[in-house]
Backbone as CSV, one residue per row, in Angstrom:
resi,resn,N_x,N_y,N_z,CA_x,CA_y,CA_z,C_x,C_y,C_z
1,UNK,101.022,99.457,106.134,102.431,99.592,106.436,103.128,100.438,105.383
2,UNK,102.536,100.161,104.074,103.651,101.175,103.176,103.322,102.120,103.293
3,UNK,102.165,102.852,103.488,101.579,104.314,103.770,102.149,104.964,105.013
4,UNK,102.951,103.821,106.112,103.164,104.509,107.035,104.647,105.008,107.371
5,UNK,105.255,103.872,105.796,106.601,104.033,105.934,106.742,105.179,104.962
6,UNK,106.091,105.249,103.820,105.753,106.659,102.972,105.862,107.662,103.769
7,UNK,105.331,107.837,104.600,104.806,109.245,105.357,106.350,109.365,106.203
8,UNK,106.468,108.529,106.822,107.988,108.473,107.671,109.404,108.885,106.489
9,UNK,109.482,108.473,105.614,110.306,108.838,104.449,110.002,110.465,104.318
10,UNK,108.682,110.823,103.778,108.288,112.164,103.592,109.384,113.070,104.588
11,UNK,108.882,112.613,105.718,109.064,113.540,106.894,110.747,113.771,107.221
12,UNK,111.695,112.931,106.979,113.061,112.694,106.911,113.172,114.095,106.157
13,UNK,112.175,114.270,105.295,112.884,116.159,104.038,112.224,116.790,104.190
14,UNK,111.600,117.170,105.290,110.742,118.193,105.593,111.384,118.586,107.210
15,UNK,110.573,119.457,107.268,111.114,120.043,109.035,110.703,119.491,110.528
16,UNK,109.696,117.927,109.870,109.313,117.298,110.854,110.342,116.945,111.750
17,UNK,109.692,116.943,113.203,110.179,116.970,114.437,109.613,115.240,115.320
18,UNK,108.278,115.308,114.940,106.927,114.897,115.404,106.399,114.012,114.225
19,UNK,105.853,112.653,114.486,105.481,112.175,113.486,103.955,111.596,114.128
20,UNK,102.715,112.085,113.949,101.226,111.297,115.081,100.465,110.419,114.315
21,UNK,100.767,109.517,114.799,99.612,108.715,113.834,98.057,108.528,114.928
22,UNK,97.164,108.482,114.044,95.777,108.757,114.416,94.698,108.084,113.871
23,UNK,93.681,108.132,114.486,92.620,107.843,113.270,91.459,108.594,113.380
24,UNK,90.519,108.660,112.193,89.182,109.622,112.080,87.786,108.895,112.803
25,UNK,87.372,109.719,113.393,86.029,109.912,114.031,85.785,108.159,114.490
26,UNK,85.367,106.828,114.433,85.299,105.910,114.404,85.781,104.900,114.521
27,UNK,87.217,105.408,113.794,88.069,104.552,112.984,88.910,103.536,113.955
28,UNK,88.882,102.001,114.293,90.277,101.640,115.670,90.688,100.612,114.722
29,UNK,91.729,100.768,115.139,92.732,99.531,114.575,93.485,98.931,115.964
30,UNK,93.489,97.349,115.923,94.167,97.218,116.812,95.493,96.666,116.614
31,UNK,95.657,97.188,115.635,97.497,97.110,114.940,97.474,96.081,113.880
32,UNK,96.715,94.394,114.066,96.885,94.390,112.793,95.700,93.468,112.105
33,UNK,95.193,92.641,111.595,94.464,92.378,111.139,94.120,91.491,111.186
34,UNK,93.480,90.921,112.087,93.520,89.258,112.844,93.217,88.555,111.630
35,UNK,91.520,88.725,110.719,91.510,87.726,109.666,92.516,87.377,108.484
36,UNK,93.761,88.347,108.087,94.716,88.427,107.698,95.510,87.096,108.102
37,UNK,95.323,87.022,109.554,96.510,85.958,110.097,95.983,84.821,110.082
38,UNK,94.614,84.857,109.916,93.951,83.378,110.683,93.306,82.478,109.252
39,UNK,93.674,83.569,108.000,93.042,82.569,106.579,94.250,82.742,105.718
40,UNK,94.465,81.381,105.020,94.996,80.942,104.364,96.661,80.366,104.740
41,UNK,97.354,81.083,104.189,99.019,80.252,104.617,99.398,81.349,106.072
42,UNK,99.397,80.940,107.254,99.191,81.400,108.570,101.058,81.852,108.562
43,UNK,101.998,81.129,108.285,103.067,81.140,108.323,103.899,82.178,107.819
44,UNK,102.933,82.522,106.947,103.651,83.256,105.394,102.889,84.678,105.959
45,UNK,101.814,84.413,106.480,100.891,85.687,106.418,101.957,86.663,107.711
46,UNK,102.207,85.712,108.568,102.711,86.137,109.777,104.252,86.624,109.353
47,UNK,104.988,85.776,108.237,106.541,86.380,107.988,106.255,87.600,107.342
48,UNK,104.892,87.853,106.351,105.148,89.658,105.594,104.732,90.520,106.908
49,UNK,104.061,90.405,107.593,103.694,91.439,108.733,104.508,91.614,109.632
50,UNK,105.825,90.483,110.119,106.729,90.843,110.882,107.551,91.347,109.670
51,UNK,108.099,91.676,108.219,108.914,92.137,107.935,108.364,93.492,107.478
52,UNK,107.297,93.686,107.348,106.785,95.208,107.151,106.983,95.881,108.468
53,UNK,106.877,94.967,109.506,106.941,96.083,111.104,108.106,96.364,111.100
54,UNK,109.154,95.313,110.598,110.800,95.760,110.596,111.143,96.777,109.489
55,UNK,110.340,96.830,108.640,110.981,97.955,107.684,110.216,99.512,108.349
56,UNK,109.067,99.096,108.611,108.644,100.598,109.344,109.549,100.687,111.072
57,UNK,110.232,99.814,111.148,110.892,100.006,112.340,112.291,100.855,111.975
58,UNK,112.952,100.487,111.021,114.081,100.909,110.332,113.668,102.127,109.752
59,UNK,112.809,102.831,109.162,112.565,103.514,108.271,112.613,104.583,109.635
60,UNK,111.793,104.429,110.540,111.322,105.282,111.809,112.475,105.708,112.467
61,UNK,113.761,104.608,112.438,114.936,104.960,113.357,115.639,105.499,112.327
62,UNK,115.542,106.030,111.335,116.771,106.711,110.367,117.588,105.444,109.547
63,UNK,117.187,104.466,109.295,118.631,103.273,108.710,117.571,103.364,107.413
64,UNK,116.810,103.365,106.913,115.914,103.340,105.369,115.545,104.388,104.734
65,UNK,116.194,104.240,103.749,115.081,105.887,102.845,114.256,105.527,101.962
Protein backbone atom coordinates (compact mmCIF):
# COMPACT_ATOMS: atom_id res chain seq x y z
CA UNK A 1 0.00 0.00 0.00
CA UNK A 2 2.68 2.65 0.67
CA UNK A 3 4.43 1.91 -2.63
CA UNK A 4 1.20 2.40 -4.23
CA UNK A 5 0.32 5.53 -2.58
CA UNK A 6 4.12 6.70 -3.33
CA UNK A 7 3.72 6.20 -6.91
CA UNK A 8 0.13 7.98 -6.90
CA UNK A 9 1.78 11.09 -5.03
CA UNK A 10 4.73 10.90 -7.70
CA UNK A 11 2.32 11.15 -10.44
CA UNK A 12 0.15 14.29 -8.98
CA UNK A 13 3.93 16.35 -10.34
CA UNK A 14 4.49 14.83 -13.25
CA UNK A 15 2.35 14.87 -16.54
CA UNK A 16 0.60 11.69 -15.60
CA UNK A 17 -2.76 11.26 -17.08
CA UNK A 18 -2.90 7.32 -16.52
CA UNK A 19 -1.84 5.55 -13.53
CA UNK A 20 -1.53 1.03 -14.48
CA UNK A 21 -0.87 -1.02 -12.00
CA UNK A 22 0.43 -4.52 -13.09
CA UNK A 23 2.39 -7.29 -12.34
CA UNK A 24 5.62 -9.23 -13.83
CA UNK A 25 5.62 -12.43 -15.72
CA UNK A 26 4.02 -14.76 -12.77
CA UNK A 27 3.34 -12.47 -10.36
CA UNK A 28 -0.98 -12.48 -8.97
CA UNK A 29 -2.08 -10.86 -6.17
CA UNK A 30 -5.45 -11.18 -5.18
CA UNK A 31 -5.52 -7.77 -3.45
CA UNK A 32 -4.65 -8.75 -0.19
CA UNK A 33 -3.06 -11.17 1.89
CA UNK A 34 -5.26 -13.72 3.36
CA UNK A 35 -2.45 -15.14 5.93
CA UNK A 36 -2.06 -11.50 7.02
CA UNK A 37 -5.78 -11.62 8.12
CA UNK A 38 -6.14 -15.03 9.44
CA UNK A 39 -2.80 -14.94 12.12
CA UNK A 40 -2.60 -13.23 15.02
CA UNK A 41 -4.90 -10.08 16.23
CA UNK A 42 -7.64 -10.63 13.21
CA UNK A 43 -9.31 -7.29 14.30
CA UNK A 44 -6.39 -5.09 14.24
CA UNK A 45 -4.96 -6.83 11.16
CA UNK A 46 -8.26 -6.05 9.35
CA UNK A 47 -8.48 -2.10 10.84
CA UNK A 48 -4.61 -1.31 9.15
CA UNK A 49 -5.72 -2.80 5.73
CA UNK A 50 -9.04 -1.02 5.66
CA UNK A 51 -7.16 2.26 6.59
CA UNK A 52 -4.33 1.85 4.07
CA UNK A 53 -7.17 1.17 1.27
CA UNK A 54 -8.65 4.55 2.55
CA UNK A 55 -5.53 6.43 2.33
CA UNK A 56 -4.71 4.95 -1.18
CA UNK A 57 -8.34 5.79 -1.86
CA UNK A 58 -7.83 9.51 -0.91
CA UNK A 59 -4.44 9.83 -2.25
CA UNK A 60 -5.96 8.41 -5.83
CA UNK A 61 -8.96 10.97 -5.70
CA UNK A 62 -6.71 14.14 -5.19
CA UNK A 63 -7.64 14.89 -1.11
CA UNK A 64 -3.73 13.53 0.09
CA UNK A 65 -0.31 14.55 -0.82
Amino acid sequence: MQEITSALNAAKYDDSSVVMLSGLNNVFCSGVDLHYLTTGDRKLAAKKTVEALRYVHRTSSGDVL
